[in-house]
PABA-971361 format. One record per residue (C-alpha): x, y, z. Coordinates in steps of 0.25 Angstrom, whole numbers, plus 2048, in hexadecimal, padded with zeros to 3 digits. Each point is the difference from the previous one (the first is absolute). Example, Ala and Ser with C-alpha at 12.3 -4.5 7.8 and 13.67 -1.06 7.14 Angstrom:
<node east="831" north="7EE" up="81F"/>
<node east="806" north="80E" up="7FE"/>
//
This chain:
<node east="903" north="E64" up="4EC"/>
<node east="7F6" north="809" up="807"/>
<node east="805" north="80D" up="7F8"/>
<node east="7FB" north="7F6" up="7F4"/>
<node east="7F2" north="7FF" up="808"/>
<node east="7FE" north="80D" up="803"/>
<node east="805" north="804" up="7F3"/>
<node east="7F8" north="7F8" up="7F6"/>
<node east="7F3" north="801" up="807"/>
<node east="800" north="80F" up="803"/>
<node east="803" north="801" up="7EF"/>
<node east="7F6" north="7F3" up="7FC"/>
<node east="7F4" north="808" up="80A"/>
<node east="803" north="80F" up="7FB"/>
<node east="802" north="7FC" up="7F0"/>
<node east="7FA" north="7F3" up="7FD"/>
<node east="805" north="801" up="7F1"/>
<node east="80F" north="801" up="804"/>
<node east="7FD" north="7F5" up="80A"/>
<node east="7FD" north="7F8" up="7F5"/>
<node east="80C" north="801" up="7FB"/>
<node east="807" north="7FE" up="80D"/>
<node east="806" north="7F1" up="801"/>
<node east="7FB" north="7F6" up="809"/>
<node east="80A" north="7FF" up="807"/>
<node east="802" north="80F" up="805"/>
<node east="7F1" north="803" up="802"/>
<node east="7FC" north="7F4" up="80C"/>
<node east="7F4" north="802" up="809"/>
<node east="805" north="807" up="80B"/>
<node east="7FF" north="7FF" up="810"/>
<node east="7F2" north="803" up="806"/>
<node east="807" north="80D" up="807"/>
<node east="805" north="805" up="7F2"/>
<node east="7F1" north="7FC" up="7FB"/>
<node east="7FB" north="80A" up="80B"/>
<node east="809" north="80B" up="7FD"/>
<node east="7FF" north="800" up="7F2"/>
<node east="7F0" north="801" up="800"/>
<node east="7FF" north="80F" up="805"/>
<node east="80A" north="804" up="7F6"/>
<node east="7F9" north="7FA" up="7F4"/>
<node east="7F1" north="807" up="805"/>
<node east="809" north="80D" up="7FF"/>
<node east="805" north="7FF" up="7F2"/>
<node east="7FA" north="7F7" up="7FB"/>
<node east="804" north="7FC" up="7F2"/>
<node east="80E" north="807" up="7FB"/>
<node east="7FF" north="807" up="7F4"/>
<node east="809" north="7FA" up="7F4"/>
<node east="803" north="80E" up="7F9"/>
<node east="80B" north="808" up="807"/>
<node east="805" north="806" up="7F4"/>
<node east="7FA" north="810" up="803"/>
<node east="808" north="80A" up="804"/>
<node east="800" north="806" up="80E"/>
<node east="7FB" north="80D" up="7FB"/>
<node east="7F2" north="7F9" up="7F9"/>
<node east="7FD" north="7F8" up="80C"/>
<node east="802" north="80D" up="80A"/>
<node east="7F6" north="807" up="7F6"/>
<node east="7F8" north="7F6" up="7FF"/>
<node east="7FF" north="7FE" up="80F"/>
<node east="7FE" north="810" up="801"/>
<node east="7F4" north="7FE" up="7F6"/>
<node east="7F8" north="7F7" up="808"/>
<node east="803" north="808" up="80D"/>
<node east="7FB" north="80D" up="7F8"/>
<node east="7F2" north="7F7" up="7FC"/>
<node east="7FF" north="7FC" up="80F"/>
<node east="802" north="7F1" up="7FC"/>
<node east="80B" north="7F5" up="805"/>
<node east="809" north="800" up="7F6"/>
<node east="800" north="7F2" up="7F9"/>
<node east="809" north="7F4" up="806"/>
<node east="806" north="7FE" up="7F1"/>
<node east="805" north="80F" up="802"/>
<node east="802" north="801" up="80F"/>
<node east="80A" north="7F3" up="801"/>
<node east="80A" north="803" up="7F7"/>
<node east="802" north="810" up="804"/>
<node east="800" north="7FA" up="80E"/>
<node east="80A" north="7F5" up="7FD"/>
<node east="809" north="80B" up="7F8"/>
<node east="7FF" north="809" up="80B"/>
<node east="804" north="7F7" up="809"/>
<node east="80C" north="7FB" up="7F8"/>
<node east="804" north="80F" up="7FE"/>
<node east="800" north="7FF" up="810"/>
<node east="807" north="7F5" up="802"/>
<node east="80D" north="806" up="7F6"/>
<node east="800" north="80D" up="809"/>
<node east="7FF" north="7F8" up="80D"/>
<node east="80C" north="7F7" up="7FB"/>
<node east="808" north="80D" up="800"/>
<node east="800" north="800" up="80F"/>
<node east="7FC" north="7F3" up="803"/>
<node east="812" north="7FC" up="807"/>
<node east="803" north="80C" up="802"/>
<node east="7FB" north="7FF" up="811"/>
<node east="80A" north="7F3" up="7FE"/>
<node east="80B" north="808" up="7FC"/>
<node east="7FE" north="80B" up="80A"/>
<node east="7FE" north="7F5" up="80B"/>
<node east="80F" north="7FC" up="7FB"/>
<node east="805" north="80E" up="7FE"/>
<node east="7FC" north="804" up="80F"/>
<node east="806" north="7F5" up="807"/>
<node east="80C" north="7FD" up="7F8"/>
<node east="7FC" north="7F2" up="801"/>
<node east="7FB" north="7F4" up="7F8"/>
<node east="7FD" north="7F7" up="80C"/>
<node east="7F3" north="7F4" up="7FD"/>
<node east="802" north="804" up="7F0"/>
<node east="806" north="7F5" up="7F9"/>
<node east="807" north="802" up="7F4"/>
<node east="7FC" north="7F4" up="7F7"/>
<node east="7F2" north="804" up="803"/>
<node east="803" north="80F" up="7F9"/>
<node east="808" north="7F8" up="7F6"/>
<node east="7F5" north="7F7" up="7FB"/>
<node east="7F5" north="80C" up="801"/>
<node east="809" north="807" up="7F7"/>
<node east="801" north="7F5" up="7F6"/>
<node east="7F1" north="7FE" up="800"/>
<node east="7FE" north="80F" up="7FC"/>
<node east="808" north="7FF" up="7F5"/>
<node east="7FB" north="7F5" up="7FA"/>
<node east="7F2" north="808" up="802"/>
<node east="803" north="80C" up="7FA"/>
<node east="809" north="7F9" up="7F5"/>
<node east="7F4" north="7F7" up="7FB"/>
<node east="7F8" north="80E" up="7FE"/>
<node east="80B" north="807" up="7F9"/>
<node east="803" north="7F5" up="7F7"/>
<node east="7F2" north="7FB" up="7FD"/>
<node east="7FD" north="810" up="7FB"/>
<node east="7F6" north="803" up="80C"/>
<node east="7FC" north="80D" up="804"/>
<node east="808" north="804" up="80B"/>
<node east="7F5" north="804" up="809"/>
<node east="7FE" north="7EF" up="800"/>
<node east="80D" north="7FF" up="805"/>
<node east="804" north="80E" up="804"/>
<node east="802" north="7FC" up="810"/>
<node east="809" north="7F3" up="801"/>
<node east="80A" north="808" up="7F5"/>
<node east="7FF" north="80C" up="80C"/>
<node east="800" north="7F6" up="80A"/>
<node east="80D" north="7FB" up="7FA"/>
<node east="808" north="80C" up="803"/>
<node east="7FD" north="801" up="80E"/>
<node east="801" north="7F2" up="802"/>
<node east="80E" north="802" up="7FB"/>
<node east="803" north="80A" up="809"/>
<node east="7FB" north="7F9" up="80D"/>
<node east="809" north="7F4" up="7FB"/>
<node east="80B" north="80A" up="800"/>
<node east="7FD" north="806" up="80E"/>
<node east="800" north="7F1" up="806"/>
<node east="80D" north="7FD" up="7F9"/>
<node east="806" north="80F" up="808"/>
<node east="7FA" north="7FA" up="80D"/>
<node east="800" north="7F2" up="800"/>
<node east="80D" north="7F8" up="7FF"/>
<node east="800" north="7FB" up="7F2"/>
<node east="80B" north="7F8" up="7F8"/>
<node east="807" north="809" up="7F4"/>
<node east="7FF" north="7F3" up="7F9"/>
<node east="7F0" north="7FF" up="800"/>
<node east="7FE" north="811" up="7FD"/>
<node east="808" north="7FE" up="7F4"/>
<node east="7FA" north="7F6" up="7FB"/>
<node east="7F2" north="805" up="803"/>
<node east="806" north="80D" up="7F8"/>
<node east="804" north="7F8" up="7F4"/>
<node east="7F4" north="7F7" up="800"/>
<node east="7F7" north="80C" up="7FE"/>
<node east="808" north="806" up="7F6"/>
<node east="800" north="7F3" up="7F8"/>
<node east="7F3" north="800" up="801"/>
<node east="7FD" north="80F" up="7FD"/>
<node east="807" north="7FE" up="7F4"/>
<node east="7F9" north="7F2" up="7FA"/>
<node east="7F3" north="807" up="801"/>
<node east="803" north="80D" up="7FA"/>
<node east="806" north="7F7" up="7F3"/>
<node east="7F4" north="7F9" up="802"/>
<node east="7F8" north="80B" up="7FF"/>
<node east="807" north="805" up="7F3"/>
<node east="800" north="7F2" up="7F8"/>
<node east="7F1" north="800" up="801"/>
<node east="7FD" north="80E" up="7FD"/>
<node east="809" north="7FB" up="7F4"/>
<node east="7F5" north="7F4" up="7FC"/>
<node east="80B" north="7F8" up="807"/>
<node east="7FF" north="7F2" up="809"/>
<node east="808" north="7FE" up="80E"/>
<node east="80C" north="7FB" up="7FE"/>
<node east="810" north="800" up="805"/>
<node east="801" north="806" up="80E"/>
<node east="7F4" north="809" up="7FD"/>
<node east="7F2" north="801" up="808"/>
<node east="7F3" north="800" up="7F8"/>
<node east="7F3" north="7FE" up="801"/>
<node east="7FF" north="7F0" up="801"/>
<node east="80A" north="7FF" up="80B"/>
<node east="7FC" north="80C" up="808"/>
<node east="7F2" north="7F9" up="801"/>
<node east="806" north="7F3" up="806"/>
<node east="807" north="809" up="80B"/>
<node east="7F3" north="808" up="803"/>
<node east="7F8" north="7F2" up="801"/>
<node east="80D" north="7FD" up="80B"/>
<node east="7FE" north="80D" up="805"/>
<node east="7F7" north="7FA" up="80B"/>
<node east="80A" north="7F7" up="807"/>
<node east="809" north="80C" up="7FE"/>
<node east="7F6" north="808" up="808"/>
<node east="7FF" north="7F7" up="80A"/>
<node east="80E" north="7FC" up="802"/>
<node east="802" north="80F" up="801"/>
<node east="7F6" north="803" up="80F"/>
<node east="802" north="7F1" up="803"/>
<node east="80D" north="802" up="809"/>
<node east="7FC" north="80E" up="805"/>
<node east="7F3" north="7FA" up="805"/>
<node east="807" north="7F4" up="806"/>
<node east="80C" north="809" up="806"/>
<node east="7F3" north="808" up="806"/>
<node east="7FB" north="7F4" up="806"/>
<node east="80C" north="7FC" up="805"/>
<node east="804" north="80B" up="808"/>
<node east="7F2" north="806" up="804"/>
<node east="805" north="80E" up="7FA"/>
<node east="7FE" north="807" up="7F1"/>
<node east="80E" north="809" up="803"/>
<node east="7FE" north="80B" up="7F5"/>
<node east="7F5" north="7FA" up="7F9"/>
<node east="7F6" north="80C" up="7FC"/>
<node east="7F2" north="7FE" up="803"/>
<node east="7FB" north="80B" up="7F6"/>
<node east="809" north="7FB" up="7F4"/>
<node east="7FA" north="7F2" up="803"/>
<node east="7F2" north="805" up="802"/>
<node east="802" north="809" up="7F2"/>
<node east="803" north="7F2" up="7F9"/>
<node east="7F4" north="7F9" up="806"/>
<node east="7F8" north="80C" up="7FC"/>
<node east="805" north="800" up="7F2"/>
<node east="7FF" north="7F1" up="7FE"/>
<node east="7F1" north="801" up="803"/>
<node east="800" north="80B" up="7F6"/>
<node east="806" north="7F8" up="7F5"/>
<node east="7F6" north="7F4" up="803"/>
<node east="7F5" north="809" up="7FB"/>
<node east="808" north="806" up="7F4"/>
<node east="804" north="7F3" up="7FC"/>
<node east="7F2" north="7F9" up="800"/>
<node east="7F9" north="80C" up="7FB"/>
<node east="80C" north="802" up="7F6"/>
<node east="801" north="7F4" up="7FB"/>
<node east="80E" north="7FD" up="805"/>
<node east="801" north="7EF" up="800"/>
<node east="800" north="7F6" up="80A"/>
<node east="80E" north="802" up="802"/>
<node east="7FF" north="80E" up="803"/>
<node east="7F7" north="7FE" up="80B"/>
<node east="806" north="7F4" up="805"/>
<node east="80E" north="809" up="803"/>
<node east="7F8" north="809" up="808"/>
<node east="7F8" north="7F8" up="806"/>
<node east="80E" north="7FA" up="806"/>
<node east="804" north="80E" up="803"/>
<node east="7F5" north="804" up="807"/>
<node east="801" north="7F3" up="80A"/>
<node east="80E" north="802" up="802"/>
<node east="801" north="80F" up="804"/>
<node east="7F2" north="7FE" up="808"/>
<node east="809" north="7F6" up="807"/>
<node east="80B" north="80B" up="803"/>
<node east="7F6" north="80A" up="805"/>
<node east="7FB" north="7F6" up="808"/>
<node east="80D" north="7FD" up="807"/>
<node east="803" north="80F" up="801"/>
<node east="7F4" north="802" up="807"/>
<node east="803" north="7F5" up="809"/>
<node east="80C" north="802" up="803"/>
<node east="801" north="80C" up="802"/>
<node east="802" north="802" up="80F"/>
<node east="80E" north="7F7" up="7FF"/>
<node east="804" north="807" up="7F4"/>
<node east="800" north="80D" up="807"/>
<node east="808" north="7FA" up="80D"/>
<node east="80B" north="7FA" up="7F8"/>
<node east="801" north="80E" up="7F8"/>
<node east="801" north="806" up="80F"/>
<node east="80B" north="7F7" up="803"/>
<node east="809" north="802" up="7F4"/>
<node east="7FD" north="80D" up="801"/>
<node east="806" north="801" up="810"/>
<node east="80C" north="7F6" up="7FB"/>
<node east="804" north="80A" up="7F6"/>
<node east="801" north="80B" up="80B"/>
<node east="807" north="7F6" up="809"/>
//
């Protein structure tokens, strides 16, 4: 509910057409503390520009222009080449964004705080991600990163199956459910590039968009329990403060890009979500981190014993 709050007011004060469009529902009058944040950010930008078809090269040279005039380069022109630049950054970041995770479980051979379910479900809610861009045609540059974060994601699930008990019931059928699914959407993929509807045990367009609207609980449902375990035990075991610190980072980013970019309501709502949740894990790891490093003392002596 507040991901919806945040979301639809940040939208309905930076574009007030597409606000317009936004249904009642989504776009309620927030808290008095969102209200407070959101009026610095609006004086800054002020209105969002509604034409983001240039090219990355025009706006750069149309930015350089105004530099060479001595003059501020105009806010139609400045937004977007920021927003691209931005997005560009946040599809390099992504290429490093788990691999401090994966080191931290390389190095000590051990998946200890890192549940499995919770790698499970965030591998799920990035293939729903980048299959929604592959299969509605968009440029992978909008979608670039889950698709990247995919593959790590899939790794990491491997190293916490290799260092964590894990029943070979659930790791095959996690195998064959992602092969299932792999398969659906690329036949998807093919019957609309064929001027084809969904349909059999395919994955197109009309489908793929109900899971991307049920991506959010799958978000959720995904750093719920590994949030919970930290609670629980006072400790963030082999949870990486600069993975979680990237996606936080990253989620800001795509805020902007998908306000200035026109990106939808919904868009904004995941990462909104997003950006609670892992602002959560940083939190804890921060907290937590004088009786993360004694417990990892103490395994540490027990192994020598």
């Amino acid at each position: 509910w507040l991901a919806g709050q945040c979301s639809g007011r940040i939208v309905a004060r930076l574009n007030p057409n597409r606000a317009r469009k936004t249904p009642p529902a989504v776009a309620c009058v927030p808290s008095a503390a969102l209200s407070a944040i959101q009026g610095p950010v609006t004086s800054i930008l002020g209105e969002v520009p509604r034409s983001m078809s240039a090219s990355y090269m025009d706006l750069l040279r149309s930015v350089l222009q105004a530099c060479l005039r001595f003059e501020l380069p105009a806010k139609a022109v400045a937004l977007p080449l920021l927003s691209k630049t931005l997005g560009g950054c946040v599809l390099l970041g992504s290429c490093i964004t788990k691999v401090p995770q994966i080191m931290n479980i390389l190095r000590s051979k051990s998946a200890a705080g890192l549940s499995a379910l919770c790698f499970e479900l965030e591998l799920c809610s990035y293939l729903i991600h980048a299959c929604f861009g592959y299969l509605s045609a968009l440029p992978f540059t909008s979608y670039g990163e889950a698709a990247i974060l995919s593959t790590q994601a899939l790794f990491l699930l491997v190293l916490v199956y290799r260092f964590s008990p894990a029943a070979p019931l659930r790791v095959t059928g996690m195998i064959g459910a992602l092969t299932a699914f792999a398969v659906a959407v690329v036949s998807g993929r093919m019957g609309l590039s064929a001027g084809l509807t969904s349909g059999g045990l395919s994955v197109g367009l009309q489908e793929i968009r109900v899971l991307f609207d049920l991506n959010n609980l799958i978000m959720m449902a995904a750093r719920l329990p590994q949030i919970i375990s930290n609670w629980r035990t006072k400790a963030t075991g082999q949870l990486s403060l600069t993975t979680c610190a990237i996606n936080v980072l990253g989620c800001v980013v795509r805020i902007f890009t998908s306000v200035t970019e026109g990106g939808g309501i919904q868009m904004i709502r995941t990462y909104v979500i997003s950006l609670i949740l892992n602002g959560t894990l940083v939190t804890q790891i921060l907290l937590y981190s004088k009786n993360t490093a004694r417990q990892a003392t103490e395994t540490t002596d027990k192994k020598k014993l």
